[in-house]
C-alpha positions in Angstrom: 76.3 28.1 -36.2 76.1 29.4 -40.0 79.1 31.9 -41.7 77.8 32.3 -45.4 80.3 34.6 -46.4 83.4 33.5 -45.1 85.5 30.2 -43.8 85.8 29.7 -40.2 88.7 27.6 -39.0 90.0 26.4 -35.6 92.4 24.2 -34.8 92.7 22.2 -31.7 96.4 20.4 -31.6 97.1 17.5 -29.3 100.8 16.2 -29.4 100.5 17.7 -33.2 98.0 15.1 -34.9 94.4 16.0 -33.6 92.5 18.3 -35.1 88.9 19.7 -35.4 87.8 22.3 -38.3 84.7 24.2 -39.7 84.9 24.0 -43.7 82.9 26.2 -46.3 82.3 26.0 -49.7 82.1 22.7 -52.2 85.6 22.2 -52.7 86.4 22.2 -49.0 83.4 20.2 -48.8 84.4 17.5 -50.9 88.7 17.6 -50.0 87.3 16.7 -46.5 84.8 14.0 -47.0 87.0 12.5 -49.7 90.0 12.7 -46.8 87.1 11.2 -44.4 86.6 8.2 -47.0 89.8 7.4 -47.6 90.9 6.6 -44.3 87.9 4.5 -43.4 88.7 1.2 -43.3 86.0 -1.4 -42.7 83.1 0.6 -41.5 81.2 4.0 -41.7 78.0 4.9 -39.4 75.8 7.9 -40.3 73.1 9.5 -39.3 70.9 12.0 -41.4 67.4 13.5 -41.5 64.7 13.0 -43.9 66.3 14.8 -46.5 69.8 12.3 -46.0 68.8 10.4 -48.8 67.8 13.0 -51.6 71.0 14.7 -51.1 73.0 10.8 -51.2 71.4 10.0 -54.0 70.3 12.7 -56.0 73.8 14.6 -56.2 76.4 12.7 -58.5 79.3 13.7 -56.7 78.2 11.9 -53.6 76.9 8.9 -55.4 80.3 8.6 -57.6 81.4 7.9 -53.7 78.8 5.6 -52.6 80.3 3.3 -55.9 84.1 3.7 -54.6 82.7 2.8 -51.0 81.1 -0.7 -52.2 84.2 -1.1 -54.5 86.5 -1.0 -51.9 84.1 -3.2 -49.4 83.3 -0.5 -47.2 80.3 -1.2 -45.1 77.6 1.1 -44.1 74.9 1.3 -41.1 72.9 4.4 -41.9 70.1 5.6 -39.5 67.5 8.2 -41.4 63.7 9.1 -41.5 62.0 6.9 -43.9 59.0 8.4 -45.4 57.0 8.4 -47.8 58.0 11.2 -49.7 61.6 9.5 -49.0 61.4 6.0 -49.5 62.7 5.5 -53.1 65.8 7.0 -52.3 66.2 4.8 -49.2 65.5 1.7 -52.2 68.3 3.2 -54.3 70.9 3.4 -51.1 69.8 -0.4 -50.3 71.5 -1.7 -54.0 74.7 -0.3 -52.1 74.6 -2.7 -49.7 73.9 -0.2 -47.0 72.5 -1.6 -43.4 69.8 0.7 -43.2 67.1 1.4 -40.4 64.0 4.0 -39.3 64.0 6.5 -36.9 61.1 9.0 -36.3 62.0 12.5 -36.0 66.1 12.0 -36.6 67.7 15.4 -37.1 71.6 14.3 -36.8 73.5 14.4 -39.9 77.0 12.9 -39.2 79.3 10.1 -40.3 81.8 8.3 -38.2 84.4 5.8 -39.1 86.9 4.1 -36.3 89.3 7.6 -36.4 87.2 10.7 -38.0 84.3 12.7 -37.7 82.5 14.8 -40.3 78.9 16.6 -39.8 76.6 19.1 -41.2 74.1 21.5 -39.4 71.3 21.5 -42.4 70.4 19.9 -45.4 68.7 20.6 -48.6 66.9 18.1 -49.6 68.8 16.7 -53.6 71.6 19.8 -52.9 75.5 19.7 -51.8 76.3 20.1 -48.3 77.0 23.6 -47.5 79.5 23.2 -45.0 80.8 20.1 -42.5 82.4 20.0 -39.4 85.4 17.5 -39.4 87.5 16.2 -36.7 90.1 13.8 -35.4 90.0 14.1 -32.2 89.6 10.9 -30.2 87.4 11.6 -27.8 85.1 13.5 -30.4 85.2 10.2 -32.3 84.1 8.0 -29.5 81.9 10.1 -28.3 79.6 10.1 -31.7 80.1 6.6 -31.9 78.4 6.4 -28.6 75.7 8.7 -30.2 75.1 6.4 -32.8 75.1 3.5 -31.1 72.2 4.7 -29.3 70.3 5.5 -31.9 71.1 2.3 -33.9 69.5 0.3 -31.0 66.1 2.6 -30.9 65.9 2.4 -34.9 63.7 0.0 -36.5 64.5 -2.1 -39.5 64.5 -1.2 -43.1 62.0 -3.8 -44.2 59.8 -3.0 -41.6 59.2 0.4 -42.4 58.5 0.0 -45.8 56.1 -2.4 -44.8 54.3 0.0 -42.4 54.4 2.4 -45.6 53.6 0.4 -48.1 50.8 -1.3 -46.1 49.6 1.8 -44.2 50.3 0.4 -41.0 51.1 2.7 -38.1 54.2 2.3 -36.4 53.4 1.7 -32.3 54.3 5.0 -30.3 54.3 6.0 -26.6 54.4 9.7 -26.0 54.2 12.1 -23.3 52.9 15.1 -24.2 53.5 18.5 -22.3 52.9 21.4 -25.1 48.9 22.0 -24.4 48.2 23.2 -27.5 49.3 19.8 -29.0 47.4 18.1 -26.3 44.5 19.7 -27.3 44.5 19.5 -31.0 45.3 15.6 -30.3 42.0 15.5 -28.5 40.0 16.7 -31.2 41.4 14.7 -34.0 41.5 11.3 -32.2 37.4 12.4 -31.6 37.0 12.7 -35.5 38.9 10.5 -36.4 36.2 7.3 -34.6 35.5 4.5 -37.5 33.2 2.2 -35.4 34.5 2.4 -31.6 35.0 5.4 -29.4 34.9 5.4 -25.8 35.2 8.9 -24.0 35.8 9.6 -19.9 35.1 13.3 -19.8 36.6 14.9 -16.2 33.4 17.3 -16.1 30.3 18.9 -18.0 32.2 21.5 -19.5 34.4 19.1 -21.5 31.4 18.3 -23.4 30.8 21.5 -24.0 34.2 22.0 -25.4 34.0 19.1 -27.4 30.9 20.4 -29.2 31.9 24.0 -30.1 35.0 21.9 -31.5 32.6 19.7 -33.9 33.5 16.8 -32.3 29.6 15.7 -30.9 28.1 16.6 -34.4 30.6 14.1 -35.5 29.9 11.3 -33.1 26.2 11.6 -34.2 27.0 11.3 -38.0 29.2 8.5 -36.7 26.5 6.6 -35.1 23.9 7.5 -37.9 25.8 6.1 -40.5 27.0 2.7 -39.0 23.7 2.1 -37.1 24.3 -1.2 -34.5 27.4 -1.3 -35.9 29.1 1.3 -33.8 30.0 1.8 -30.3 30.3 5.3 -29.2 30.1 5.5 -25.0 30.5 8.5 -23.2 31.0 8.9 -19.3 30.6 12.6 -18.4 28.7 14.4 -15.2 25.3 15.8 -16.7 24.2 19.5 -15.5 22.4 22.1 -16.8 25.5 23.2 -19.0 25.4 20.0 -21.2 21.7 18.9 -20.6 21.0 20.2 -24.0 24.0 18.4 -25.9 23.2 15.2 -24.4 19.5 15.4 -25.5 20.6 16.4 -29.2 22.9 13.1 -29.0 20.0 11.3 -27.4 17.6 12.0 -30.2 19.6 12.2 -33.0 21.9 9.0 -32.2 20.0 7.2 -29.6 22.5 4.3 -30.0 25.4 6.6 -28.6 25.0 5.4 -24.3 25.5 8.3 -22.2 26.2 7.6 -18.2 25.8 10.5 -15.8 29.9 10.8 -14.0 31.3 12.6 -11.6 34.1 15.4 -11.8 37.2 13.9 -11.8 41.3 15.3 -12.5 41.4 13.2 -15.5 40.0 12.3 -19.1 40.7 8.9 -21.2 39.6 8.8 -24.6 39.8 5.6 -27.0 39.2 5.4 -30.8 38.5 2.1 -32.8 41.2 -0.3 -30.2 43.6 1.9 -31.9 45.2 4.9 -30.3 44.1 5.9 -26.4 44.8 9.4 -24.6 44.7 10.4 -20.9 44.6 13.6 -20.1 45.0 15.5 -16.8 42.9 18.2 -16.2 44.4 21.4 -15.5 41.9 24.3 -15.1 38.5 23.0 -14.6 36.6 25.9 -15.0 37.6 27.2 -18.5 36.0 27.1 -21.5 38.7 26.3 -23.9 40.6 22.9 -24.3 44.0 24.0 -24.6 43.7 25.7 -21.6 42.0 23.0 -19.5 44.4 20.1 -20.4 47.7 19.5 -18.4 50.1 16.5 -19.0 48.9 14.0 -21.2 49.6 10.4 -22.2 49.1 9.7 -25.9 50.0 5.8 -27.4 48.5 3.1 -30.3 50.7 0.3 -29.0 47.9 -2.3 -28.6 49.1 -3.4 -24.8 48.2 0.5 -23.4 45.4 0.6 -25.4 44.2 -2.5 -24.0 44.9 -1.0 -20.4 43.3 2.2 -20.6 40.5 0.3 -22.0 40.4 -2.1 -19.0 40.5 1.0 -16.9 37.6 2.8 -19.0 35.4 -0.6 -18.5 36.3 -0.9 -14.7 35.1 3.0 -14.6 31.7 2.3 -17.2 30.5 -0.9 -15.3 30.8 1.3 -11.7 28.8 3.9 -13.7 26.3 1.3 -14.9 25.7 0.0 -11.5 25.2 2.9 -9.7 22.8 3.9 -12.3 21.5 0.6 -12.3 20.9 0.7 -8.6 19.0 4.1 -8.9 16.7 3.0 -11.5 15.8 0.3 -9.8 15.1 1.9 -5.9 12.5 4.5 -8.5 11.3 1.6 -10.4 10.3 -0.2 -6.6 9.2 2.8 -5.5 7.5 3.4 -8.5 6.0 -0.4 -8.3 4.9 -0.4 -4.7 2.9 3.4 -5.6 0.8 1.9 -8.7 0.4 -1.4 -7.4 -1.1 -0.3 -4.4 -3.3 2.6 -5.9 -4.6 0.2 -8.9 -5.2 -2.3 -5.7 -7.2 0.5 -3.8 -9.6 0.9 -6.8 -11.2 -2.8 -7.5 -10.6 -3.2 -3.5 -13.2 0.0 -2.9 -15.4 -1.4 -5.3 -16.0 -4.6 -3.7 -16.7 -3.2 -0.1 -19.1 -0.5 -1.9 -21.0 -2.4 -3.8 -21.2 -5.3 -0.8 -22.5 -2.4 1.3 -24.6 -1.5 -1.2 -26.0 -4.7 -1.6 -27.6 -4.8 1.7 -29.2 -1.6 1.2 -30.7 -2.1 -2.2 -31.6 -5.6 -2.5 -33.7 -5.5 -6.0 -30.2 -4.5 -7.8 -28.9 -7.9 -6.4 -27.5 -9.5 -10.1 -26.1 -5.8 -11.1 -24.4 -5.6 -7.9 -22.8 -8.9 -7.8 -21.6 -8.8 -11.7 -19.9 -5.5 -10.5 -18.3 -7.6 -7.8 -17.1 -10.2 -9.9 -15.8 -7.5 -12.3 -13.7 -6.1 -9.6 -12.4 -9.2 -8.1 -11.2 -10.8 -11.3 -9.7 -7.4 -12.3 -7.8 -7.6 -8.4 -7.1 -11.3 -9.1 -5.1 -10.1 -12.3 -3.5 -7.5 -10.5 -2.5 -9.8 -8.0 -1.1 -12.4 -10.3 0.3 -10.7 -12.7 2.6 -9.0 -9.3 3.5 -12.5 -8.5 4.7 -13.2 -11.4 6.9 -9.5 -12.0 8.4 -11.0 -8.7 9.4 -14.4 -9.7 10.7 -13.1 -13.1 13.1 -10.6 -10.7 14.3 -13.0 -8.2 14.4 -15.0 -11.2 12.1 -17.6 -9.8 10.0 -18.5 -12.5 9.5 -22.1 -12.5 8.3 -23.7 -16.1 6.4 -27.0 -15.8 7.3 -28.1 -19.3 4.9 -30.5 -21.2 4.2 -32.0 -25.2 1.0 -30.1 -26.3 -0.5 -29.0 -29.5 -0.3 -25.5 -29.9 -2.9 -25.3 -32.8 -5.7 -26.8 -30.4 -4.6 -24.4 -27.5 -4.8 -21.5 -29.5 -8.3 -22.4 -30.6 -9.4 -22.6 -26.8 -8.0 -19.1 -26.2 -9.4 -17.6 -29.5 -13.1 -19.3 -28.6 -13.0 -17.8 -25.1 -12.2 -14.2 -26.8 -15.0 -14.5 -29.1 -17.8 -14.8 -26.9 -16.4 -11.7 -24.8 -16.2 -10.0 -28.3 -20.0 -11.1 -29.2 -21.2 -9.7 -25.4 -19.3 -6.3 -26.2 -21.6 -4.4 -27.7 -19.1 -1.7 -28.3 -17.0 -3.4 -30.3 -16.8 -4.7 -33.6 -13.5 -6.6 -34.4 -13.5 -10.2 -36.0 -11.1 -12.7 -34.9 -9.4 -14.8 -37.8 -6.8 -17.9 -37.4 -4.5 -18.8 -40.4 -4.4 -22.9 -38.9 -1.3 -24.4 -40.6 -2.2 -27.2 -42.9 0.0 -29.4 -39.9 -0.2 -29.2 -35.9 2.8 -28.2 -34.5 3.5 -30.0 -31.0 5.5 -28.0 -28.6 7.2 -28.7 -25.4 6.5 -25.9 -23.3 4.9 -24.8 -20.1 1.2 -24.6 -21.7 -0.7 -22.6 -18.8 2.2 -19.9 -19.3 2.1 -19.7 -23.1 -1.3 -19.9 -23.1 -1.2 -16.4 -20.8 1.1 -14.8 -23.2 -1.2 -15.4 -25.7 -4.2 -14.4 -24.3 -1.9 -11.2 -22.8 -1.4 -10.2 -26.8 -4.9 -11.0 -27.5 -6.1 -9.0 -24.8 -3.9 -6.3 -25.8 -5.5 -6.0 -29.6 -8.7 -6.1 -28.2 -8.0 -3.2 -25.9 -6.4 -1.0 -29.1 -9.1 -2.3 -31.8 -12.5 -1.4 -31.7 -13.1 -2.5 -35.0 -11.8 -4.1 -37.9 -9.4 -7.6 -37.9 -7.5 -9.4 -35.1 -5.5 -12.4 -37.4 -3.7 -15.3 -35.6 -0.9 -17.0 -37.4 1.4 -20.4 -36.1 3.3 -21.9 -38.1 6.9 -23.9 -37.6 10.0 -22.4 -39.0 12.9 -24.1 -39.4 13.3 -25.6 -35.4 10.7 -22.6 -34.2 7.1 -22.4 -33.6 6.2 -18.6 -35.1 3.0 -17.4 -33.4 1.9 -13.9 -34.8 -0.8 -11.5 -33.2 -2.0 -8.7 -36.0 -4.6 -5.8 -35.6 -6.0 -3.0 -37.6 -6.0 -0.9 -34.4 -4.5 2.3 -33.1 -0.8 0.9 -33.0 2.1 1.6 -30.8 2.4 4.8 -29.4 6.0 6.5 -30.3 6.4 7.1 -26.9 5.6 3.9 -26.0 7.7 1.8 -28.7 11.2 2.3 -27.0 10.2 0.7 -23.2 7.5 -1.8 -25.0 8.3 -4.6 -22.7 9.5 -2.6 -19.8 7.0 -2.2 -16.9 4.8 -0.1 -16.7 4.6 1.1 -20.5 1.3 1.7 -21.2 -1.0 4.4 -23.2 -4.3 2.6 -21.5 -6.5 3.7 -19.3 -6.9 0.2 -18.1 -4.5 -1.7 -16.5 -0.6 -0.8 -15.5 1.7 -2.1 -18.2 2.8 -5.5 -16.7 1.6 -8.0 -19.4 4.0 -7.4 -22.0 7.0 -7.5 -19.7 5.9 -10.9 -18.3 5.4 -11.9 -21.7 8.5 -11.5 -23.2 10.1 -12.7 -20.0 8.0 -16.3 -20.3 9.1 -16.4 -23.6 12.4 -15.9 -22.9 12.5 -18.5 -19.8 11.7 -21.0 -22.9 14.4 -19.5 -25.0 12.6 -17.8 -27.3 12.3 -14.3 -28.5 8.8 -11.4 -28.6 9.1 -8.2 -30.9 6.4 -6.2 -32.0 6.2 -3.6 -34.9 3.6 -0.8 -36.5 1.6 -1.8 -39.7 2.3 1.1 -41.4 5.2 3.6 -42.6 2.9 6.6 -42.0 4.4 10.2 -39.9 3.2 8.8 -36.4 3.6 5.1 -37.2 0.2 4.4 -35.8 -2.8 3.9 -36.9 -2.4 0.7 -39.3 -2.2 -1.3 -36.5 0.2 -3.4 -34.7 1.8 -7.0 -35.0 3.7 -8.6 -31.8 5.5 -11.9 -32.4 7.3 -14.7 -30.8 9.0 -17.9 -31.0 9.9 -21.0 -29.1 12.3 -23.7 -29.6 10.6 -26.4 -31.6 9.8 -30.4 -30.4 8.6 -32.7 -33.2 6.9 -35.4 -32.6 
């Protein structure tokens, strides 16, 4: 309580000696800390906020009594707020020998010795104290020594907050937070505040929505734009209509930022750069605003919660994941067993007609049987090529591995393309091979590498109806490099994300399995098969494509 204008005064008398009183104006001021100094013998233990030492240090009265303290041997444990704005002050009150520690938020400002009390309500900050409270009484005494005991044993030390300072190192906290404003704003700012890592659990598809009125989504994708691979940036939230939008702006703006569909749950995580993490219960589901949706929250940096929630957000992404994964793949069987079948029904048809026909019209016996042979190669692929999608699943591909020389193979395959090339009178590509000035010998399953081949081959064929198909091997440090170029029609954008998935295809011909058992051949060997457009032009077609891979190398 605060009396500017006049001096308040009770006295409390126990058998005559005790006494408690409520002093105004400087003189009073200094007669009772000067009466509070003197009779200290030993040890004094204060307690003041931020402003504590501006007020220590910067007025010379109280400084003259700092000297007499450290004269007489007087030692001091002094608990304040050390901050920046603070800190040389704090280095000025260390050269008196003071025993000094941090505490974050300190508002006491009191002194006790082993028999007095003295303590101001305010302070302002490099001015004298405007009043003090000062007592005797025992219990009074005892009691703030209690006080400051506790708060000795929460405070950090000295030189580790001047550290954390003067190194920008944040100081580990654990808060629960109850004010839903706070909450709220918290939410935000840990959102835009993501370096490289932010992982988000959103309860429902209206916290997305909230999240991008607030800016937070536009920041994500700048976020992911600017670090490229770099960054991780998941998000678990339940897709509906509401969001459906947002998460196909994130999708094609910052298609590295992962998106799993969740469910609607009473809670939200969020966790920034291994750094800080925030739960969040939800409170009203339905509203639009965040301050209004968000109930009791958990906010903390220290690196073993972090590493919990983070555990927990995991636990939660790889159930996600699953379930996911476990949809995609009942469509993608579904989706297998439907095309396989129809593409089987076509050459299948054509085999019985045209054996039917062939009884029936005798003199067209060669054209007839040619159309068979068509038909049963093209099911013989077909066939194959389903085998092998199944081995590669159940991840029972077997390699029979053998010493060849991949220059000589490569010649078989290209001399068996150019006499198709030569009997197709509709096109008019050339095939060229860069041979390498050495054979390279590889140790490889040669009937398999020699289908991955041909499946590239086959491929710039089927895009190129004219220009140049170039071959290039050649060993790179402990790889063979084997490169397929064309001048044809390129990858389609569309196409270019799910190249090696099944069933990616543009053609009119075939259902997009070659390039997935490719890569996965080449992969069984340990290798690795990319691909790439020719040109920098608005589509990125038309220059023509280049697919490439490698295989461990064997010299011999």
């Amino acid at each position: 309580m605060l009396y500017s204008y006049i001096l308040y005064l009770t006295t409390y008398r126990n058998n005559g000696s005790e006494t408690t009183e409520v002093l105004y104006s400087a003189e009073n001021v200094m007669n009772a800390l000067l009466q509070f100094l003197s009779k200290a013998n030993g040890r004094i233990d204060s307690c003041a906020d931020h402003k504590g030492p501006s007020v220590a240090i910067g007025v010379q009265e109280y400084k003259k009594l700092l000297f007499a303290l450290k004269t007489r041997g007087i030692k001091l444990r002094y608990i304040t707020e050390i901050t920046k704005e603070n800190v040389h002050y704090c280095k000025e009150l260390i050269k008196f020998e003071y025993d000094i520690r941090h505490l974050d938020g300190i508002k006491a400002n009191f002194s006790v010795s082993e028999t007095e009390y003295v303590a101001s309500t305010t302070l302002q900050e490099g001015q004298p104290v405007p009043q003090v409270i000062y007592s005797n009484v025992k219990d009074i005494v005892q009691q703030q020594k209690y006080v400051f005991d506790s708060f000795w044993n929460r405070a950090i030390p000295f030189e580790q907050r001047i550290r954390e300072i003067e190194e920008g190192i944040e100081r580990e906290f654990f808060e629960v937070i109850t004010n839903h404003e706070k909450a709220s704003q918290i939410v935000i700012d840990l959102a835009k505040s993501v370096k490289k890592e932010a992982l988000f659990f959103l309860p429902n598809d209206k916290s997305m929505v909230m999240m991008d009125r607030s800016g937070v989504i536009d920041y994500l994708i700048m976020v992911s734009q600017n670090s490229g691979t770099t960054s991780t940036i998941k998000i678990v939230c339940p897709i509906s209509e509401a969001n459906l939008d947002i998460v196909k702006r994130i999708s094609q703006k910052a298609p590295a930022i992962r998106i799993l569909n969740g469910y609607n749950c009473p809670y939200g995580m969020y966790i920034v750069d291994d750094e800080k993490a925030l739960r969040v219960e939800l409170r009203e589901p339905a509203t639009e605003k965040i301050s209004e949706a968000i109930g009791f929250s958990v906010y903390s940096n220290r690196k073993s919660t972090v590493d919990f929630f983070k555990f927990v957000y995991e636990l939660l992404w790889n159930e996600r994941a699953f379930n996911e994964e476990l949809k995609r793949s009942d469509k993608m069987q579904k989706d297998f067993i439907n095309i396989a079948s129809h593409e089987m029904k076509t050459p299948t048809q054509a085999i019985l007609g045209y054996s039917y026909l062939l009884k029936s019209h005798p003199e067209k016996r060669e054209e007839m049987i040619q159309a068979i042979q068509r038909n049963a190669i093209r099911l013989q692929k077909l066939t194959s090529d389903i085998l092998d999608v199944t081995r590669i699943e159940s991840q029972t591909l077997n390699l029979n591995k053998e010493q060849f020389n991949m220059t000589e193979l490569i010649l078989s395959i290209i001399e068996d393309y150019a006499s198709r090339i030569e009997n197709d009178s509709n096109s008019n590509v050339k095939l060229l091979y860069n041979r390498p000035k050495e054979d390279v010998i590889a140790e490889a399953d040669k009937a398999r590498i020699s289908q991955v081949i041909s499946n590239l081959l086959s491929n710039a064929l089927k895009f190129t109806r004219e220009g140049v198909i170039s071959i290039t091997s050649e060993k790179k440090d402990s790889q063979i490099v084997v490169s397929i170029k064309d001048t044809g029609t390129g990858i389609h954008p569309e196409i270019m994300p799910r190249l090696f998935s099944k069933f990616a295809t543009k053609s009119q011909s075939g259902i997009g399995l070659g390039l997935f058992i490719s890569k996965s051949i080449v992969e069984a060997h340990g290798g690795k098969m990319w691909a790439s457009n020719n040109d920098t032009n608005e589509e990125n077609r038309g220059g023509g494509a280049l697919f490439t891979f490698n295989l461990p190398l064997t010299i011999q």
